[in-house]
C-alpha positions as CSV (number, residue, x, y, z in Angstrom):
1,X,-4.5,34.0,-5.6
2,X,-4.7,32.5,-9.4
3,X,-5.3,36.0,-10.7
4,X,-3.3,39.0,-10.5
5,X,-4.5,42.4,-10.0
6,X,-4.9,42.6,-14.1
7,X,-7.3,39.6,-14.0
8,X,-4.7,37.5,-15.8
9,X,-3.0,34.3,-15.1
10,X,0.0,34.7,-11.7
11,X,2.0,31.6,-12.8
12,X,4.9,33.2,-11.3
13,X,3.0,34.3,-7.9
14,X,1.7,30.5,-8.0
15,X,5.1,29.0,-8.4
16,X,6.9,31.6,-6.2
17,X,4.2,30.8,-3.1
18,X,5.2,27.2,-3.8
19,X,7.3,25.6,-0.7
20,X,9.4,23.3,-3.6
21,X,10.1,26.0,-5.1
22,X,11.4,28.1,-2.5
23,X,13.9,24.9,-1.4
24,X,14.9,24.6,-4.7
25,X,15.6,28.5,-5.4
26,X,17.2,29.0,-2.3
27,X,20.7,28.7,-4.0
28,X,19.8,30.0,-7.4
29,X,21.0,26.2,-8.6
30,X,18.7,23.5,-9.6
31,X,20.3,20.0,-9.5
32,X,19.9,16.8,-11.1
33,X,18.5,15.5,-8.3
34,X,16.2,18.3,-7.4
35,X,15.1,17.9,-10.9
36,X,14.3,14.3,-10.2
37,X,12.9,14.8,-6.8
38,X,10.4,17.3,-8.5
39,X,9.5,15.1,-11.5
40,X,8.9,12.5,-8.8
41,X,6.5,14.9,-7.2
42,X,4.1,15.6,-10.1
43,X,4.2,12.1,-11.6
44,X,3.1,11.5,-7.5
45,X,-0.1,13.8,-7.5
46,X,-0.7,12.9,-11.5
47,X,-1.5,9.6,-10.0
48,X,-3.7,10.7,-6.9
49,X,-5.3,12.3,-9.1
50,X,-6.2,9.3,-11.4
51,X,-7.3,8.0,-8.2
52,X,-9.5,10.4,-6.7
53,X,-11.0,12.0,-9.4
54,X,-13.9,10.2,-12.5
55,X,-12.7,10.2,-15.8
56,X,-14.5,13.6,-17.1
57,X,-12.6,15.2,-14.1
58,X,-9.2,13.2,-15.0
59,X,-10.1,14.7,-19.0
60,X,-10.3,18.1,-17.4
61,X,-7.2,18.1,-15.3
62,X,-4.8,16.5,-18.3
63,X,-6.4,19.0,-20.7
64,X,-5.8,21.9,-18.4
65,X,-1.9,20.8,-17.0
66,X,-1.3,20.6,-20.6
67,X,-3.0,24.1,-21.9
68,X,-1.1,25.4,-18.2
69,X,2.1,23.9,-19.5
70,X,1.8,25.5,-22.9
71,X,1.4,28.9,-21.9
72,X,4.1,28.4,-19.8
73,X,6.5,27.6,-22.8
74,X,4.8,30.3,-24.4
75,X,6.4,32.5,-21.9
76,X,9.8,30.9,-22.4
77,X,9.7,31.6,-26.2
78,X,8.3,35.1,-25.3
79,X,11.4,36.1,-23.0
80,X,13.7,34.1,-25.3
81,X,12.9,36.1,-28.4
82,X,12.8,39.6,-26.1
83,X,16.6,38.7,-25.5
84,X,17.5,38.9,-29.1
């Protein structure tokens, strides 16, 4: 589910159900090389996507990974300034 309960955006339900994720997570420790592996993994699907998809759908998914990624630093700043 995209949505929580709330109606709002479950980025951490998304990434949580995510099977790299769980791998990863599984020692509390991300590596340099997980962090490559996953890097690999998006710049993979980026590119499946530049072939599957028109450009006004390609314009769509950029603009939305990028608005998704923004809120997700959002949330970083958010926690950082809570710790202060």
């Amino acid at each position: 589910m995209i949505f929580n309960e709330q109606g709002l955006l479950d980025i951490d339900g998304l990434i949580a159900n995510e099977s790299s994720f769980q791998q990863v997570m599984a020692d509390g420790i991300v590596s340099e090389e997980e962090l490559r592996q996953q890097s690999e993994t998006v710049i993979k699907l980026l590119r499946e996507a530049e072939q599957r998809f028109s450009e006004q759908d390609q314009a769509f998914i950029k603009k939305l990974f990028a608005e998704t990624n923004v809120l997700s630093a959002f949330y970083h700043y958010y926690e950082l300034q809570n710790l202060k």
